[in-house]
Each structure stands twice: as structure tokens, then as C-alpha cells.
VOGU-3710 file (C-alpha; in Angstrom, 3 decimals, decimal comma):
1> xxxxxxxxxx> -12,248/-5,293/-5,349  -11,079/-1,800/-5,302  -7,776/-0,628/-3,378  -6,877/2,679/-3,218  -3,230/4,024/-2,497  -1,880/7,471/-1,647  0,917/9,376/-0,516  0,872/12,398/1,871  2,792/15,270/2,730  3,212/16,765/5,753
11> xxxxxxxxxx> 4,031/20,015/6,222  5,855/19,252/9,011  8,222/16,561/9,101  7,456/16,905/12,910  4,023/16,266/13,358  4,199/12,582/11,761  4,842/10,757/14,861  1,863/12,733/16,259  -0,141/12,136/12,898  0,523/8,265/12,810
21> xxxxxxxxxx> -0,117/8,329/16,575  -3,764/9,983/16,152  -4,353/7,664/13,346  -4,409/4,413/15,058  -7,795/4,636/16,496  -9,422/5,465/13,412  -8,007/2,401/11,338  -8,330/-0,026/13,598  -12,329/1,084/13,952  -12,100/0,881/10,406
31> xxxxxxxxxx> -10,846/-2,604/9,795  -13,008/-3,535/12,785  -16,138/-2,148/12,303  -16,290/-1,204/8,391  -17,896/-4,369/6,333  -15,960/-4,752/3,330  -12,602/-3,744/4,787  -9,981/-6,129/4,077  -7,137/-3,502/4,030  -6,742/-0,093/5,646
41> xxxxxxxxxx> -3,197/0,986/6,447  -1,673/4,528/7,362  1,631/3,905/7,916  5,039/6,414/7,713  7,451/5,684/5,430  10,347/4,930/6,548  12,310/6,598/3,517  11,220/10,135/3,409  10,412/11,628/7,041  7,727/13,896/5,487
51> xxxxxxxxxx> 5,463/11,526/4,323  2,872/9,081/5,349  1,985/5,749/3,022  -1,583/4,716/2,642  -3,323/1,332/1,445  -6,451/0,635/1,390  -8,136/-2,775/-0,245  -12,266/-2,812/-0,115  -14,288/-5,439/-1,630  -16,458/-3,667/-3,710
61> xxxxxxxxxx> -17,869/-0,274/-4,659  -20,640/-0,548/-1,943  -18,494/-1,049/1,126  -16,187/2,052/-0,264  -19,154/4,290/-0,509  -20,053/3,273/2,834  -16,719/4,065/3,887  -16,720/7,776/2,299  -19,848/8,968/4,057  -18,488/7,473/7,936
71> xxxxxxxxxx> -16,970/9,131/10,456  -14,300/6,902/10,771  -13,479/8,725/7,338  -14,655/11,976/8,077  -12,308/11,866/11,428  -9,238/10,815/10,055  -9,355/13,456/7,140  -10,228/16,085/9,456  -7,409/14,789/11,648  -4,703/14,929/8,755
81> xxxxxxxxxx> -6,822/18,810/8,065  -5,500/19,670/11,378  -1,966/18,484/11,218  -1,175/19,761/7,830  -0,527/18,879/4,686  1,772/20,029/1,975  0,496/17,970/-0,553  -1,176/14,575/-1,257  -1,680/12,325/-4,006  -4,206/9,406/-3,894
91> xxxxxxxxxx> -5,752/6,851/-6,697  -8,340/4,306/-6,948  -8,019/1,136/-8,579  -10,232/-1,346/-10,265  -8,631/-5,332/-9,531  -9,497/-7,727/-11,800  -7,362/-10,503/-10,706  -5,774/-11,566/-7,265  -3,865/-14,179/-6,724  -0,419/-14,685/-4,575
101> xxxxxxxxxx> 3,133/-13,429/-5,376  4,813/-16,778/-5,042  3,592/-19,473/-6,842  3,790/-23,480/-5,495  7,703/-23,913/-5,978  7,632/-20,877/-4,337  8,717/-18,580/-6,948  8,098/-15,089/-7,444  5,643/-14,514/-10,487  5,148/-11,570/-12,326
111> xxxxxxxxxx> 2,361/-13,086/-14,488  -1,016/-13,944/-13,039  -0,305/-18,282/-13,330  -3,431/-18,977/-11,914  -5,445/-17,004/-14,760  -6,162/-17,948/-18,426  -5,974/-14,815/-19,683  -3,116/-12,672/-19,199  -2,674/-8,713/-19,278  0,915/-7,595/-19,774
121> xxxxxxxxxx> 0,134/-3,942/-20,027  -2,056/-3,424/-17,061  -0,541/-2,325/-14,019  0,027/-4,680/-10,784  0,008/-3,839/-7,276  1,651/-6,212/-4,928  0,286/-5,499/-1,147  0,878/-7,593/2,138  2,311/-7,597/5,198  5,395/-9,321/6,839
131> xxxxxxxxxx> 4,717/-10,280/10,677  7,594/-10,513/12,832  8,181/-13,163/15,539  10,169/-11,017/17,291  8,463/-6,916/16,947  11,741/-5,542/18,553  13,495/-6,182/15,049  11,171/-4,277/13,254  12,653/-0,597/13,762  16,283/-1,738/12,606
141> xxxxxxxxxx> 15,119/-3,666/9,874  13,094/-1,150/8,492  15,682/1,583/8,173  18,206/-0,600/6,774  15,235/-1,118/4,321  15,287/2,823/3,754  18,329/2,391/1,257  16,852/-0,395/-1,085  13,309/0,868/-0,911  14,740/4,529/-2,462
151> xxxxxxxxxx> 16,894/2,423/-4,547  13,908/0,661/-6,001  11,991/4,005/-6,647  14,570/5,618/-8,315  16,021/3,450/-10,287  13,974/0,585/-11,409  11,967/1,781/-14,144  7,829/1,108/-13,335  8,242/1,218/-10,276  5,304/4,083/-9,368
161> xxxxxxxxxx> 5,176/3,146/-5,098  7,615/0,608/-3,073  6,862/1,230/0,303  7,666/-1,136/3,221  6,275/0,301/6,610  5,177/0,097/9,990  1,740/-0,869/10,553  0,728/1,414/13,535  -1,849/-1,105/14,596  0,140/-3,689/15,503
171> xxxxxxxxxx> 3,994/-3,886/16,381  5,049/-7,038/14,888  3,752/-6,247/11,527  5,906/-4,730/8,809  3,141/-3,350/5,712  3,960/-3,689/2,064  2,674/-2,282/-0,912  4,126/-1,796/-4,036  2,962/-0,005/-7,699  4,194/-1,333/-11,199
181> xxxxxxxxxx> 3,776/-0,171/-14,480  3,010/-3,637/-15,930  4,561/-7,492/-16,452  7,698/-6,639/-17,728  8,539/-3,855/-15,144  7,754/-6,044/-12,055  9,389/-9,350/-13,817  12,990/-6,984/-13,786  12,207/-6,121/-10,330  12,338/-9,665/-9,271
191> xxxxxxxxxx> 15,448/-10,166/-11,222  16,872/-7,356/-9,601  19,382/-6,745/-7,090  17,381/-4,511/-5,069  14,910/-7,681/-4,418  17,231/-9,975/-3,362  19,027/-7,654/-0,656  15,435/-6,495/0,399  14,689/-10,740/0,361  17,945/-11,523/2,274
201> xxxxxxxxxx> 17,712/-8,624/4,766  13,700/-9,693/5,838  15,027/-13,546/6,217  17,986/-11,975/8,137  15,269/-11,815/11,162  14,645/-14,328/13,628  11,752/-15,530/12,121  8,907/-14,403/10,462  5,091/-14,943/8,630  3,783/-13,306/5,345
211> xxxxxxxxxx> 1,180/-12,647/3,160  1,870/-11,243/0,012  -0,993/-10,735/-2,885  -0,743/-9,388/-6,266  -3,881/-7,332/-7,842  -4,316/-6,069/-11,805  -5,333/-3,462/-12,399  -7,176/-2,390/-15,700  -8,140/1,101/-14,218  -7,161/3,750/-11,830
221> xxxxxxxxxx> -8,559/7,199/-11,490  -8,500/10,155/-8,940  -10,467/9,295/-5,598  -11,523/12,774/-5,547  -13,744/14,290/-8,606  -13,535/17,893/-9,615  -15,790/18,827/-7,045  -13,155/17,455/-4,538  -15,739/14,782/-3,436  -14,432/11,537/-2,899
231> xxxxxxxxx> -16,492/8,789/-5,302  -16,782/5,254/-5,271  -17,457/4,855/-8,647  -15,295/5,484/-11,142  -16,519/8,507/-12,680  -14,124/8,938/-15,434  -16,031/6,044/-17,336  -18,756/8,569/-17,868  -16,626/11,198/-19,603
//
């Protein structure tokens, strides 16, 4: 598995609804029609206006190379070209474990229970999606979310992404994705305040379904190489 995540800047606060709007098409051919897709999300974050969250999860190198010479890719960066950009940042990452957040009690778990082997220093990337039984709640839920998502960016240390979004593609569903550092800094986060009002204000809804997963990581690297060409592979091995 490889997931890549980004963040982008637009250069005009503006043009996002118009940006997210022009998106749709192009990820929903993507998850549709792309073999190997099990994750492709543009989504604007509902914490800074100026910026648009992406996620991305693809089962192996192959379907991402695929992915970097089709149009649906080619569109949607020319699309993004055309809007403008003030600045983006995206990485690649290398999973080498999955497994789900909550374990059988259901707990949160920071370590990976379901593995013999354990990693403490590698990061973890927690990614899912909340789906709403009523989509109405989902605008007022998410920016009362604004708040304890900035919260947990700012001032939980490892936290490197804590984004929860609107999925453009479909109105009920709320899109979650989430960078740590490693064990310990996720382990505070679920001991942490900020989790529990984020918990208690998604089960203050009238009801709701989830899927949450949680991915190690043992590498990440630029998507783009020096050439600015967008690689599969990852290149830095070779240096």
C-alpha cells in the first residue's frame, strides 16, 4: 500500500468552492474507474479557508503509476493549474501495517495489537471516514470541529495533519485523515482532551457509521522528484 497526503494553497481563498466543485468529477472517475484505488479524497478544510486537504490510499506501486500517467490525473492538476495555487505540499508513504483504530473492547490503540512486531518510531497515519445518517448535520458539525481540529495541530506535539472534512462526493460522509510522528505522539492524542470533545461532538449526531484504519509508515518521500515528475517509486532509496 502506498497513500499519499497533501495540502494545497489557494491563492484565492475564493476560488475553493469553485475548486472543490470542479473536482468532484475527477475523483469520483478516479475511485470508479482507477484499479487499485481504495482512497482518493479532495476535500476543503474546514479550518483554514485557503486550503484544500488531500488523501489518497493505492494498493501498490503499479496502480499509482497507472494513476500518474491518466487523465483523470492530468485533469485535475491542470484544473488546480488553472485556479491557482500559492503553494502545495504533498508526500508519499510506504504502509507496512494496517489494521483498525479501535481494537475488540473497542478501544482506541496507538500500537499495531494485531502485529508481532511493533515500530514505535515510525510514523502512523490514521484515515477514514465518518458517514452520517442524517447529511444535513454535517456542515454544523464540521465547523464546530474547526476549533479542536486547530487545537490538535497546534498544540499536540506530532501531530503533522488532523484534518476532518467534507467528502465532495458524497454528502453524508465526513473524511478523516490524520499524520503522527510515532506511538507515543498518537497514544497522548488519545489521552487528550482534544479527542474526547472531537469523540463527544461526532456522537452528538443523530446517528452515524465509521471506518477508521491506521497505516505505519517506515518511509515517506516527495511525490514529485527534482525534475518535478511525479514517481511511483520511491526514488530516494536510490540516492
Amino acid at each position: 500500500m502506498i497513500i499519499i497526503t497533501a495540502t494545497f494553497v489557494l491563492a484565492n481563498p475564493e476560488s475553493r468552492p469553485e475548486a472543490v466543485a470542479k473536482a468532484i468529477p475527477l475523483q469520483q472517475a478516479t475511485r470508479d474507474g482507477e484499479p487499485g484505488c481504495e482512497a482518493y479524497v479532495f476535500s476543503p478544510d474546514p479550518a483554514e479557508e485557503n486550503k484544500v486537504a488531500v488523501y489518497e490510499l493505492w494498493e501498490d506501486r503499479d496502480s499509482l503509476h497507472a494513476h500518474f500517467d491518466h487523465e483523470n490525473y492530468f485533469n485535475m492538476g491542470s484544473m488546480f493549474g488553472e485556479i491557482g495555487l500559492a503553494g502545495a505540499e504533498s508526500k508519499k508513504w510506504r504502509v507496512t501495517a494496517c489494521e483498525p483504530v479501535y481494537d475488540e473492547t473497542p478501544r482506541a490503540r496507538a500500537d499495531f495489537f494485531s502485529e508481532d512486531e511493533q515500530a514505535p518510531e515510525d510514523p502512523i497515519i490514521v484515515a477514514g471516514y465518518i458517514d452520517l445518517h442524517d447529511p444535513s448535520e454535517r456542515d454544523d458539525l464540521l465547523a464546530e470541529s474547526s476549533s479542536l481540529q486547530l487545537a490538535t495541530r497546534n498544540e499536540e506535539p506530532g501531530c503533522q495533519m488532523y484534518v476532518f472534512s467534507a467528502d465532495p462526493c458524497r454528502d453524508e460522509r465526513i473524511a478523516v485523515v490524520e499524520i503522527w510522528d510515532n506511538y507515543d505522539s498518537l497514544h497522548q492524542h488519545f489521552d487528550h482532551e482534544n479527542y474526547f470533545n472531537m469523540g463527544n461532538l461526532i456522537r452528538s449526531t443523530s446517528g452515524r457509521d465509521s471506518n477508521h484504519r491506521k497505516f505505519r509508515c517506515d518511509l515517506s518521500e516527495p511525490v514529485y522528484d527534482e525534475n518535478r515528475r511525479a514517481r511511483a517509486d520511491f526514488f530516494t532509496l536510490e540516492q
